[in-house]
C-alpha positions in Angstrom: 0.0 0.0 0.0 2.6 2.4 0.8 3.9 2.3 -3.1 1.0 3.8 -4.0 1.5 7.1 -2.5 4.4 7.5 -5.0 2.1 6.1 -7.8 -1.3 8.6 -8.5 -2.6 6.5 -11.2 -2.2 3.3 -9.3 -4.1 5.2 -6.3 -6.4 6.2 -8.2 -7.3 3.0 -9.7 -7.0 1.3 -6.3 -9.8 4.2 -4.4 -12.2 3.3 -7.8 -11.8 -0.6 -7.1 -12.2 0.0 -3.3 -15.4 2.4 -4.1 -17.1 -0.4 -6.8 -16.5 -3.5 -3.9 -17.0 -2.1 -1.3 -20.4 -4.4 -0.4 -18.2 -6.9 -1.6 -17.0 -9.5 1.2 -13.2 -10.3 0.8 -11.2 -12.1 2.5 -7.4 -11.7 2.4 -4.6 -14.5 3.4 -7.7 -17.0 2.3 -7.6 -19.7 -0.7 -9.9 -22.1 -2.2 -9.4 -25.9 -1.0 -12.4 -27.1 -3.3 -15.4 -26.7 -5.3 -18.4 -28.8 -4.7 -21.4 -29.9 -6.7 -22.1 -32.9 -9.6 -23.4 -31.2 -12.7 -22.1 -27.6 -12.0 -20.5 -26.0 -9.0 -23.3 -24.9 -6.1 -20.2 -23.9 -3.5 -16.9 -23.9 -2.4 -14.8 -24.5 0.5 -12.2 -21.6 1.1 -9.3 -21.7 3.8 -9.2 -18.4 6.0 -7.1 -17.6 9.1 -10.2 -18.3 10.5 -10.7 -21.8 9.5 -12.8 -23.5 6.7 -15.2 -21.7 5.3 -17.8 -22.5 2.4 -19.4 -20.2 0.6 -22.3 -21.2 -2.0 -22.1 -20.0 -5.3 -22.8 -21.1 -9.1 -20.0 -19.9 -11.0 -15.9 -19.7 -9.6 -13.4 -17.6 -11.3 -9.4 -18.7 -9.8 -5.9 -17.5 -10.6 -3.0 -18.2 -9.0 -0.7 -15.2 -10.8 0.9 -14.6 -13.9 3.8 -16.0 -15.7 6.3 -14.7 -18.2 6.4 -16.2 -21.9 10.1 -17.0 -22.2 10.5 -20.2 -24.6 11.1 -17.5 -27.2 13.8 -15.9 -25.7 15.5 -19.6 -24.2 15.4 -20.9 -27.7 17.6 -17.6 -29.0 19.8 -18.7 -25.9 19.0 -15.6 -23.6 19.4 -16.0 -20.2 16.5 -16.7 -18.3 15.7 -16.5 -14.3 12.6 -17.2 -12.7 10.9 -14.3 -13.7 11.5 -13.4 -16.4 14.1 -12.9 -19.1 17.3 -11.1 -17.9 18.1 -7.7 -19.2 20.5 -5.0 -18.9 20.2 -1.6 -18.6 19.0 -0.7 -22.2 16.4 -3.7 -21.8 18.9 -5.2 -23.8 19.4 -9.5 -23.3 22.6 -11.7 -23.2 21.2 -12.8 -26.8 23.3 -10.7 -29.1 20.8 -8.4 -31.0 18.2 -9.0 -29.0 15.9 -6.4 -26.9 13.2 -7.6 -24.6 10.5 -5.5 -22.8 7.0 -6.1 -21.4 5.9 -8.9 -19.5 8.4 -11.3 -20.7 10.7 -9.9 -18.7 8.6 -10.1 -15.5 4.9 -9.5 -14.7 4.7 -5.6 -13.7 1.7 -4.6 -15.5 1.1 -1.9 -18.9 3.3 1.1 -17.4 6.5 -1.1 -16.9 5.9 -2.7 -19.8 5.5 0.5 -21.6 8.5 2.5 -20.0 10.6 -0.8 -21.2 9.2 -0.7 -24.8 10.8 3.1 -25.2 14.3 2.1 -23.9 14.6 -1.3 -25.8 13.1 0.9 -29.0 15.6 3.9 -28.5 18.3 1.7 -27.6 17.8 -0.9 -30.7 17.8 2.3 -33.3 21.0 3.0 -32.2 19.6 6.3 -29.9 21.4 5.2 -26.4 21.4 8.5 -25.2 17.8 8.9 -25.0 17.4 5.4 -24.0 19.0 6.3 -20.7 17.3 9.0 -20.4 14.2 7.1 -19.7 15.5 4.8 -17.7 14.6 6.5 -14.3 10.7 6.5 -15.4 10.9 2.3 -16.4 12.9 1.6 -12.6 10.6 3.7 -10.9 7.7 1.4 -12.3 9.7 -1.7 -11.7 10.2 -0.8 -7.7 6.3 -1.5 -8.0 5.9 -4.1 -9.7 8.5 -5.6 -7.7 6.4 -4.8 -4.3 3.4 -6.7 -6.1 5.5 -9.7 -6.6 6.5 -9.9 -3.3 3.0 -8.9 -2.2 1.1 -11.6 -3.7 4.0 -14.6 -4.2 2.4 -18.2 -3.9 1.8 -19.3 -0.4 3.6 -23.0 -0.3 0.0 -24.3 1.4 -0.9 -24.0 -2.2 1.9 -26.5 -3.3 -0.4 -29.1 -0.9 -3.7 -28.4 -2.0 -4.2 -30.9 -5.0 -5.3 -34.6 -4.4 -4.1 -37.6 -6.6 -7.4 -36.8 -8.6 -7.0 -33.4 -9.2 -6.0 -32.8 -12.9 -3.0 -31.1 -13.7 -2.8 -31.3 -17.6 -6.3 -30.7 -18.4 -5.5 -31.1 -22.3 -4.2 -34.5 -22.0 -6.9 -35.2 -18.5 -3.5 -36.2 -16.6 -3.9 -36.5 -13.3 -1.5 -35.2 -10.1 -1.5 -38.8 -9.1 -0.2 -40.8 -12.9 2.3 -37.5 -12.0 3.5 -38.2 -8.5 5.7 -41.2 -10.0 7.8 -38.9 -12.0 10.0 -36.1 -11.1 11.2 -35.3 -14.3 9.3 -33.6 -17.3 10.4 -35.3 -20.0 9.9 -39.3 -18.6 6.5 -37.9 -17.5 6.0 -36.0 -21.1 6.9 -40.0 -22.6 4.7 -41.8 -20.2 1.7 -39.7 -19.7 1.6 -37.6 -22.8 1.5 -34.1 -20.1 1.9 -31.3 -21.7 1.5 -32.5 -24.9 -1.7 -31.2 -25.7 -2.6 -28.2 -28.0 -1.2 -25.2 -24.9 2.1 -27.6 -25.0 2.6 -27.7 -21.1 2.1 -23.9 -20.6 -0.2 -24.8 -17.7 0.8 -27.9 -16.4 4.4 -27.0 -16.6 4.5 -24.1 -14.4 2.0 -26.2 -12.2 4.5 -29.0 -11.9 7.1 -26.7 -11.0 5.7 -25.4 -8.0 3.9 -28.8 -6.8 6.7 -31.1 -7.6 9.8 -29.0 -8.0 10.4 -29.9 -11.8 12.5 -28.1 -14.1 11.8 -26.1 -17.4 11.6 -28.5 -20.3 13.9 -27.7 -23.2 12.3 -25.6 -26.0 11.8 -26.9 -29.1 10.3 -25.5 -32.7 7.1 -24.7 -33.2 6.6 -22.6 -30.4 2.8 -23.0 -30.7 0.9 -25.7 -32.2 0.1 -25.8 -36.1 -1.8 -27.9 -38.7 0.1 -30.5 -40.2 -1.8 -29.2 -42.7 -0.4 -25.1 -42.5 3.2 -27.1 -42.6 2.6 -28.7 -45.9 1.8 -25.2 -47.2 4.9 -23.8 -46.1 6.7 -27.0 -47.7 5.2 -26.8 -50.8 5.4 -23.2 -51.1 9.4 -23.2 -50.2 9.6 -26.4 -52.9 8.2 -23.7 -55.7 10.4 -21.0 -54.8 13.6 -23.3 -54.8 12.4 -24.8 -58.1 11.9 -21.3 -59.6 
């Protein structure tokens, strides 16, 4: 809360939210343990410093934060931390040539990812000086995104909340428990076909990082699925241009 003093916008935003909920019940350092119903959802059961708590309702929305896109930048051999891909001053990666800005280089919201947009752009055209210029704006909206990060990191309780039955790799219907006998990606990619579906283990992945400590799976071409039909296209197309 106190980062919002130095942010007017942010406040702003944050006195309209407070405004529009406020004869909404919240309740903070709280989690969902389960939903309950056969045919549709009619409540759920929600942990709170309190206890259990359930709560009937007919329609659940749940996010457990945000995570950076980085196969892009691991497969142009850029380094790559935990949140994101790493930059230098000029937004500028350990890839040769290569710039990144916005959320791939940690979630921090539209005005960090904007302030880093200008500097990688200035910087990439050659324009350092003005790059640097800007720099001051793009760290003072990183110091906030930071504080949200630390604000809102995942609570290990959550690491313990899914049963054998819950599924983890809902494109494939793999459950945590074919899973549990695995603690690599790849023997559990060959066994159980996770993350092999059409989001290609952007869901379960992460998932299986924090639940069972696995690592990031090597990146491989395409990035995102395609029809086998959209690759005979391009190989036909490339055929008539080498035979022309």
């Amino acid at each position: 809360a106190p980062q919002l003093v130095r942010h007017p916008s942010k406040l702003r935003q944050a006195l309209s939210f407070a405004r529009d909920l406020r004869r909404v019940p919240r309740y903070y350092s709280s989690w969902l343990l389960r939903a309950e119903g056969e045919d549709g959802v009619t409540a759920v059961a929600a942990q709170t410093p309190r206890g259990e708590l359930r709560l009937e309702c007919d329609l659940v929305a749940c996010g457990f934060g945000l995570l950076p896109e980085t196969r892009l930048a691991r497969m142009l051999d850029a380094d790559v931390s935990t949140t994101g891909v790493q930059v230098g001053a000029l937004q500028q990666t350990t890839a040769a040539g290569v710039f990144a800005a916005g959320e791939i280089t940690g979630i921090g919201g539209v005005d960090v990812a904007l302030a880093e947009g200008r500097i990688a752009g200035r910087a990439a055209a050659g324009d350092e000086s003005s790059a640097r210029s800007l720099a001051p704006a793009r760290d003072r909206e990183r110091r906030f995104a930071e504080a949200l990060e630390g604000a809102f990191v995942l609570r290990p309780e959550l690491a313990r909340m899914a049963t054998a039955d819950t599924v983890v790799c809902r494109c494939e219907d793999v459950t945590l428990g074919e899973l549990s006998a695995y603690d690599d990606v790849r023997d559990a990619k060959l066994k159980t076909r996770c993350g092999m579906g059409p989001c290609q283990g952007r869901v379960c992945g992460p998932a299986m990082r924090f639940i069972g400590g696995w690592s990031e799976d090597r990146v491989r071409p395409p990035l995102f699925p395609i029809e086998t039909a959209a690759l005979a296209e391009i190989s036909a197309a490339q055929t008539n241009e080498a035979v022309s």
